[in-house]
C-alpha positions in Angstrom: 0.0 0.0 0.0 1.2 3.5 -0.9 0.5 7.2 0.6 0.4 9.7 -1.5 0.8 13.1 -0.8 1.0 16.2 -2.3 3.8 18.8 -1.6 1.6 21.0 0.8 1.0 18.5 2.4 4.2 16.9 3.3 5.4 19.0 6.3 1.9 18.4 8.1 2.4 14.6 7.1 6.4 14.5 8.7 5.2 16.3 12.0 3.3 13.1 12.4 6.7 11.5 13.5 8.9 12.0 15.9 11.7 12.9 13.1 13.7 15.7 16.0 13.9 15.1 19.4 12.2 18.5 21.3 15.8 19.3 22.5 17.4 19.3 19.4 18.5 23.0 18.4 19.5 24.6 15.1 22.8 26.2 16.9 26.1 25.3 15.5 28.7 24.9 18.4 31.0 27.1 19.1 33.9 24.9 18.5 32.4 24.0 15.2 32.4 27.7 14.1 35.9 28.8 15.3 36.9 25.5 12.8 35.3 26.4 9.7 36.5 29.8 10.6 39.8 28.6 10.9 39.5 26.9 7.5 38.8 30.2 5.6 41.3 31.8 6.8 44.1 29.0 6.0 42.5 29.1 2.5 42.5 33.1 2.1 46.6 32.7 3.6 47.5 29.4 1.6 45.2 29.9 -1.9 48.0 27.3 -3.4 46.9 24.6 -1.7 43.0 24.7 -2.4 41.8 22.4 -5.2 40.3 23.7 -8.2 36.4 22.4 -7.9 35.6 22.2 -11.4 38.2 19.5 -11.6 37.7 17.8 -8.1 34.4 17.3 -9.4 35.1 16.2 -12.5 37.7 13.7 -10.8 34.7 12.4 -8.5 32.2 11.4 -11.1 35.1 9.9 -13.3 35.0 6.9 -11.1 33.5 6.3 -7.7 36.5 4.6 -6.4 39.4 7.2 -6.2 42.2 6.3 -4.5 44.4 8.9 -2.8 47.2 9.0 -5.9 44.3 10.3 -8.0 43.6 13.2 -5.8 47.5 13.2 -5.0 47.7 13.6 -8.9 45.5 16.3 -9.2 46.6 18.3 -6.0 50.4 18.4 -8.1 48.8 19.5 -11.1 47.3 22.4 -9.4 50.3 23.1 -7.8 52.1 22.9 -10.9 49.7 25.4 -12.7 50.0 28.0 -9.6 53.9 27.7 -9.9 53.8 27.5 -13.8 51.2 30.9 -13.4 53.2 32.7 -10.4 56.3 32.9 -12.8 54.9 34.7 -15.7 53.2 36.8 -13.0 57.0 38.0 -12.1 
């Protein structure tokens, strides 16, 4: 047997269950904040060593099983293109 049940209808059908307990909060910890925090501003100080997304991506749906030396590959060949791009900045 199936339910159907249309889109407005949804959020009244999910506050049937007990989905979030009544403690639960939408906070993020403090600790979890100074981290990603902490994480932009290594990546604003070291842009070198962020990966490109377009090809991380790309990378990822090549093959669902990526070993380390792929993403070791394409970390160098960023690194290569920075260094390659840094000279002819000079």
């Amino acid at each position: 047997m199936f339910i159907i049940i249309r889109p407005s209808d949804f959020i009244g059908y999910l506050s049937n269950f007990d989905l979030f307990p009544e403690n639960m909060t939408n906070e993020i910890p403090q600790w979890q904040q100074e981290l990603v925090l902490d994480r932009i501003e290594q990546a604003r100080l070291h842009p070198e060593t962020m990966l490109d997304w377009d090809e991380v991506s790309k990378t990822l749906m090549a093959s669902q099983s990526k070993t380390k030396s792929d993403i070791k590959k394409l970390r160098t060949r960023q690194i290569q293109r920075h260094n390659k791009n840094s000279k002819t900045n000079t």
